[in-house]
MIKE-57648 format. One record per residue (C-alpha): y, z, x negated; residue in three letters; residue number from 1. Coordinates in Angstrom, 3 decimals. Layout:
      north         up       east   code   pos
          Y          Z          X    Ala   NUM
...
//
This chain:
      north         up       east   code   pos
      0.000      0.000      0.000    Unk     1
      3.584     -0.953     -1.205    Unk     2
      5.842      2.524     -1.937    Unk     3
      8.363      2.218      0.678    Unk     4
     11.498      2.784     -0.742    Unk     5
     14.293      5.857      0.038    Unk     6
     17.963      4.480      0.139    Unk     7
     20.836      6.653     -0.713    Unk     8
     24.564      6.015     -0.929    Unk     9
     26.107      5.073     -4.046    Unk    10
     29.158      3.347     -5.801    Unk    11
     28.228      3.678     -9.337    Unk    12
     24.657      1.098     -8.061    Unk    13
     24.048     -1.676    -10.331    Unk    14
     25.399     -4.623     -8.026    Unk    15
     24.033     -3.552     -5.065    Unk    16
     25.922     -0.875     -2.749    Unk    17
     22.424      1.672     -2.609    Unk    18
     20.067      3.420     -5.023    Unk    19
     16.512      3.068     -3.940    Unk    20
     14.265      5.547     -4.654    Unk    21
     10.122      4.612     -4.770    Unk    22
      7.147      7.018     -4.883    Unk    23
      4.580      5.562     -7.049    Unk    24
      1.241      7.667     -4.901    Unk    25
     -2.347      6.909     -6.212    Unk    26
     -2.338      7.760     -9.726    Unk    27
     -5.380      9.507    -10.784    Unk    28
     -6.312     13.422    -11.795    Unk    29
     -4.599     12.546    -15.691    Unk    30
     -6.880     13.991    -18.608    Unk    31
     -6.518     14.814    -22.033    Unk    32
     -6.121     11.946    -24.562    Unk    33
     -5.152      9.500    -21.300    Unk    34
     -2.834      6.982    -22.009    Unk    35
     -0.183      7.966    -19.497    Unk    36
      2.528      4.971    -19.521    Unk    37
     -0.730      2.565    -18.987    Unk    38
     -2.030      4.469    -15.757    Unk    39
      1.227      4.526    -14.389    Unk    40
      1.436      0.581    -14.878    Unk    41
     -1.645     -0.299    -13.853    Unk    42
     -1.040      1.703    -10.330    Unk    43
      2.426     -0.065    -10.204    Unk    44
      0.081     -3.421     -9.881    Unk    45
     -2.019     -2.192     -7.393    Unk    46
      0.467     -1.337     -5.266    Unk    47
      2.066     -4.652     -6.102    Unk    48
      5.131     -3.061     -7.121    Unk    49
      7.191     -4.681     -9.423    Unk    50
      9.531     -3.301    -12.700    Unk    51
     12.911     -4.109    -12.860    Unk    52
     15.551     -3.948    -15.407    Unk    53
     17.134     -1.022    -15.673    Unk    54
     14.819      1.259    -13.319    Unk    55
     14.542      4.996    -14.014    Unk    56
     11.062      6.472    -13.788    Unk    57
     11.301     10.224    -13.100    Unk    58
      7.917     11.871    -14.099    Unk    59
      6.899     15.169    -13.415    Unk    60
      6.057     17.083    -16.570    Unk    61
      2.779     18.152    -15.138    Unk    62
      1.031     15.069    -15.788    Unk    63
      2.837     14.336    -19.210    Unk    64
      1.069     18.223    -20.050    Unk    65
     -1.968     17.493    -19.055    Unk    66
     -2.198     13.908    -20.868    Unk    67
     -0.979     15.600    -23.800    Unk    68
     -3.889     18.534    -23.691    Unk    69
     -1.214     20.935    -23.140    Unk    70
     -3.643     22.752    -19.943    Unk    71
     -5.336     26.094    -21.738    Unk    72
     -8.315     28.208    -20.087    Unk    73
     -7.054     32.396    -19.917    Unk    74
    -10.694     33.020    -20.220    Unk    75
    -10.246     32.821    -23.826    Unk    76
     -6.625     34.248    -24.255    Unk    77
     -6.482     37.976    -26.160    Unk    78
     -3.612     39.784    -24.779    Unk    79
     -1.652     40.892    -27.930    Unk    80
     -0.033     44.749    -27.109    Unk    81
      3.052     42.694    -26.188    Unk    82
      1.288     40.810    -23.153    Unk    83
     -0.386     44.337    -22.449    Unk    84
      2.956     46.104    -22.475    Unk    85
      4.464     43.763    -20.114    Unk    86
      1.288     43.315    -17.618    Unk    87
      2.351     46.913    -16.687    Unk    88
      5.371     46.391    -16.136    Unk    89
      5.538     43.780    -14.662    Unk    90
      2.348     43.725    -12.910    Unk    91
      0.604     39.884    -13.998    Unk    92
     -1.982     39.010    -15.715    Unk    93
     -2.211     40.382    -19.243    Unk    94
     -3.654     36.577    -20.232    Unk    95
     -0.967     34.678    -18.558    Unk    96
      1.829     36.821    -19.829    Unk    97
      0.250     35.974    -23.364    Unk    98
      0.260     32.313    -22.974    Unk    99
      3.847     32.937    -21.586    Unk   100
      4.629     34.923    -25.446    Unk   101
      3.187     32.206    -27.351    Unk   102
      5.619     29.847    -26.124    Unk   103
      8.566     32.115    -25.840    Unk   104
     11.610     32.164    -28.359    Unk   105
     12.904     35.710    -26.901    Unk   106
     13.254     37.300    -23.927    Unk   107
     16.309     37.002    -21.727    Unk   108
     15.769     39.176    -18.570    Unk   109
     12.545     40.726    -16.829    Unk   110
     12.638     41.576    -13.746    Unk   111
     10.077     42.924    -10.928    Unk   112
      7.154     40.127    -11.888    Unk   113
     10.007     37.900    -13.088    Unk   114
      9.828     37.371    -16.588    Unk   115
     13.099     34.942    -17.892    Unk   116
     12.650     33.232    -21.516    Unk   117
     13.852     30.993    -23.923    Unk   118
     11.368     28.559    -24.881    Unk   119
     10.962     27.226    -28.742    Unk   120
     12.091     23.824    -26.993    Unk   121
     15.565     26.037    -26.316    Unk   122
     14.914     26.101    -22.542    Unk   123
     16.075     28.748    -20.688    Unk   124
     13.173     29.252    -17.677    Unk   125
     10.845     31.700    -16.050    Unk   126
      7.408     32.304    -17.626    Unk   127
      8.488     29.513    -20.022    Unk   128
      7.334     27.191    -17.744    Unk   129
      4.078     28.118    -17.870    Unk   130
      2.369     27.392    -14.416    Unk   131
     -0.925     27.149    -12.535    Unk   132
      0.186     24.513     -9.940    Unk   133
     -1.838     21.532     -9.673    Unk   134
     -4.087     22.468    -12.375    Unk   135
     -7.864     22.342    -11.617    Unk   136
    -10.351     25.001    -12.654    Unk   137
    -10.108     28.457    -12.423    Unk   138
     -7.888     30.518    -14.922    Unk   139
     -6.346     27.181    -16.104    Unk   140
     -2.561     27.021    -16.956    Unk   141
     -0.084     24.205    -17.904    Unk   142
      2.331     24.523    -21.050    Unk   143
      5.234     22.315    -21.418    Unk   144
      4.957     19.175    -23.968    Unk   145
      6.180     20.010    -27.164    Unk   146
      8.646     17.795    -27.792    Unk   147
      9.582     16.632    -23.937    Unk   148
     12.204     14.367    -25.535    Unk   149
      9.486     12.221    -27.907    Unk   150
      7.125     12.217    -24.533    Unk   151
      9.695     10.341    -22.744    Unk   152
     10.274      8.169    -26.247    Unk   153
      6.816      7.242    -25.842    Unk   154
      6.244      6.886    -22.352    Unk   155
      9.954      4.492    -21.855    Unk   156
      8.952      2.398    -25.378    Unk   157
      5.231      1.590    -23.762    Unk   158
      6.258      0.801    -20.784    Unk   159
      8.873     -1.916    -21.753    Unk   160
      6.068     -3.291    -23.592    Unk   161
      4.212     -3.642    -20.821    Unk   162
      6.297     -4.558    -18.225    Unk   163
      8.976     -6.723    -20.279    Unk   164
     11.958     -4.529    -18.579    Unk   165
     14.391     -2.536    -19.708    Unk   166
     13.438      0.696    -18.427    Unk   167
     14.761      4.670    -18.924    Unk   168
     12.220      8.171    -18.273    Unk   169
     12.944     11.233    -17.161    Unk   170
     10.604     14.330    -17.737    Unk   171
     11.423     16.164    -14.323    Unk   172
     10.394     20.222    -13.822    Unk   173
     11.551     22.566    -11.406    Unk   174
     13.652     25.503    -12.598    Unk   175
     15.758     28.057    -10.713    Unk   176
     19.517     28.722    -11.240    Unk   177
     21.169     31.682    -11.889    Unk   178
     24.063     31.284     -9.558    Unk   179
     21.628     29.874     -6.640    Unk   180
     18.830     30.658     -4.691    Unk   181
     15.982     28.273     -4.790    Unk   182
     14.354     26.010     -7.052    Unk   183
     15.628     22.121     -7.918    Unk   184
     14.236     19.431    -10.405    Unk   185
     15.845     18.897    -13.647    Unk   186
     15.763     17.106    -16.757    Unk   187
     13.277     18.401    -19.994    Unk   188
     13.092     14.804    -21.288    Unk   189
     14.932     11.766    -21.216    Unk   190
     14.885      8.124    -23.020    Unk   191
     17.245      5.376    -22.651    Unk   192
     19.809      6.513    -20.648    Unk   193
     22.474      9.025    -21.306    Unk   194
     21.934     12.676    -19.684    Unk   195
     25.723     13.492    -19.602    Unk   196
     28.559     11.815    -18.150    Unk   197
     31.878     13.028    -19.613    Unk   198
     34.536     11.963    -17.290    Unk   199
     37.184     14.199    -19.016    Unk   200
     40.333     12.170    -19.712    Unk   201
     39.681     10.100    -16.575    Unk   202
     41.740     10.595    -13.360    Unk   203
     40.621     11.378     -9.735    Unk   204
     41.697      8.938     -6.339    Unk   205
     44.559     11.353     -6.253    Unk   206
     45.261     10.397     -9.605    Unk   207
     45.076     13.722    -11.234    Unk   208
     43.281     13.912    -14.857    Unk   209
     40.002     15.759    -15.196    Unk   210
     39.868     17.832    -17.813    Unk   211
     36.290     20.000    -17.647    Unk   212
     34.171     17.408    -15.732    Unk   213
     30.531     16.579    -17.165    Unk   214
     28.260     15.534    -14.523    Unk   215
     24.633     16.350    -15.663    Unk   216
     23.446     12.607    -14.635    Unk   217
     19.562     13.480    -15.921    Unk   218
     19.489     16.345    -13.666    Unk   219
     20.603     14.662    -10.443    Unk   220
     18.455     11.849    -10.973    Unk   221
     15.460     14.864    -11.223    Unk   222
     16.898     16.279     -8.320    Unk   223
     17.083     13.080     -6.505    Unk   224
     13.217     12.156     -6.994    Unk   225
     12.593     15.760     -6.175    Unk   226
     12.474     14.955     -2.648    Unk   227
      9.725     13.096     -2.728    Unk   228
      7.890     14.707     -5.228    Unk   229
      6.548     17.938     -3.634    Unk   230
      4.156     20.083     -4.741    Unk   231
      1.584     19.284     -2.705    Unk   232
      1.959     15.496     -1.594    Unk   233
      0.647     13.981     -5.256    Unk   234
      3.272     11.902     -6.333    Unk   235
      4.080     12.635     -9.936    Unk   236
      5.997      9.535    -10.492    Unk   237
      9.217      7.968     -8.809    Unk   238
     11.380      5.187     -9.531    Unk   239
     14.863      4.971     -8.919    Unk   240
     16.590      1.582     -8.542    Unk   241
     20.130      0.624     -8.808    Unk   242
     22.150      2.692    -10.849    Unk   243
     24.595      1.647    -13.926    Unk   244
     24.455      3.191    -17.070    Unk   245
     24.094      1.595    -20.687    Unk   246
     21.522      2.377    -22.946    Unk   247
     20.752      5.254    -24.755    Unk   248
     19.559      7.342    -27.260    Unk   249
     20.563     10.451    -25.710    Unk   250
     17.978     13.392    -25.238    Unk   251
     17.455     16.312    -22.573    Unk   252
     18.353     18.597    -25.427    Unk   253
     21.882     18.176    -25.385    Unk   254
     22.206     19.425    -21.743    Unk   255
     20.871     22.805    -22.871    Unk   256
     24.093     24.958    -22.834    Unk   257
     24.973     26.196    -26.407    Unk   258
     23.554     30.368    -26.383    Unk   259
     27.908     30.394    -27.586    Unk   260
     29.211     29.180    -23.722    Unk   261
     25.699     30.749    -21.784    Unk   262
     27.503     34.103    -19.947    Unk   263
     23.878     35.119    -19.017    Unk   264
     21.907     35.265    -22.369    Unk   265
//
């Protein structure tokens, strides 16, 4: 079946006066070792959907994890005192709270079974992203990839092999907010397109200047595919079509805010 696609209002479209936003369903349970950008090409032809230039495929970090072996078994974590320490007071699992240390930078906050970290990867999240979502077996728990950033590298430079289009990747997960309730989709990873859009120095329709204004383009795009990308409906990938931007070497890295300007490390 052909992804039907979601349209949404926009001015900034590339020559058309709506983004369109496709689910990509069908992909398989991904495994270790998979090659990721090839799966997600070969379902695009069986639902006989076509690449385009400039398309942005937003793809859930789950699936870049589990391609990348990054799915561990708490059967055969040893909670270090640490993990013990915290599994009182907090009240989890002494095993999960260790996986949670071994990819932890420092603690930020703790709170009643809310644990806040930053990762090695800088990322400021709970349980360091660390989740048991959508992962079969019993006891088995994602980690982010690595290097989110490279995964995108790879996944964007295959895929314009592939499909002979210029094409950008985000690596969506969903994080909470400290100013806001609930959780949203935003940018770990990102390849070919930028993930900030500085429109200091620019003016406004009433023709005022803007002087603090850096919309976190990565992040809405994330957001955006969010919609259709719940946790239960299986659709890891979405592409969104229409939207300007020039090519890029930016990373998700540079949205992290700078520990300097962060008011709540």
């Amino acid at each position: 079946m052909r992804p039907r696609p979601v349209h949404l209002s926009s001015p900034a479209s590339c020559g058309k006066d709506s983004l369109q936003i496709f689910p990509l369903p069908g992909l398989p349970e991904i495994r270790r070792g998979q090659d990721l950008a090839a799966l997600i090409y070969r379902q695009s032809r069986r639902s006989r959907f076509a690449f385009a230039d400039c398309d942005v495929l937003i793809v859930a970090q789950k699936i870049v994890s589990k391609a990348e072996g990054r799915v561990v078994s708490l059967h055969g974590l040893k909670p270090s005192a640490d993990a013990l320490r915290l599994s009182r007071e907090l009240r989890q699992d002494s095993r999960f709270l260790e996986a949670v240390l071994r990819e932890t930078r420092r603690i930020v906050r703790r709170g009643p079974q809310t644990l806040i970290v930053e990762t090695h990867h800088g990322l400021v999240c709970a349980s360091a992203g660390v989740d048991r979502s959508n992962v079969p077996g019993k006891d088995r728990v994602a980690l982010l990839p690595r290097n989110p950033d490279a995964s995108a590298r790879k996944i964007a430079a295959r895929l314009r092999k592939l499909t002979g289009k210029r094409l950008a990747v985000v690596i969506s997960d969903t994080f909470g907010r400290p100013w806001r309730l609930g959780l949203t989709n935003v940018a770990i990873g990102a390849a070919g397109l930028p993930v900030l859009l500085d429109l200091r120095g620019s003016r406004d329709r009433a023709g005022k200047r803007l002087h603090a204004t850096i919309l976190a383009l990565a992040d809405d795009l994330a957001a955006a595919a969010g919609l259709l990308m719940g946790k239960g409906d299986g659709i890891p990938v979405v592409v969104i079509r229409g939207l300007r931007y020039p090519a890029s070497r930016d990373s998700a890295a540079r949205i992290i805010r700078p520990a300097s300007q962060d008011l709540f490390r």
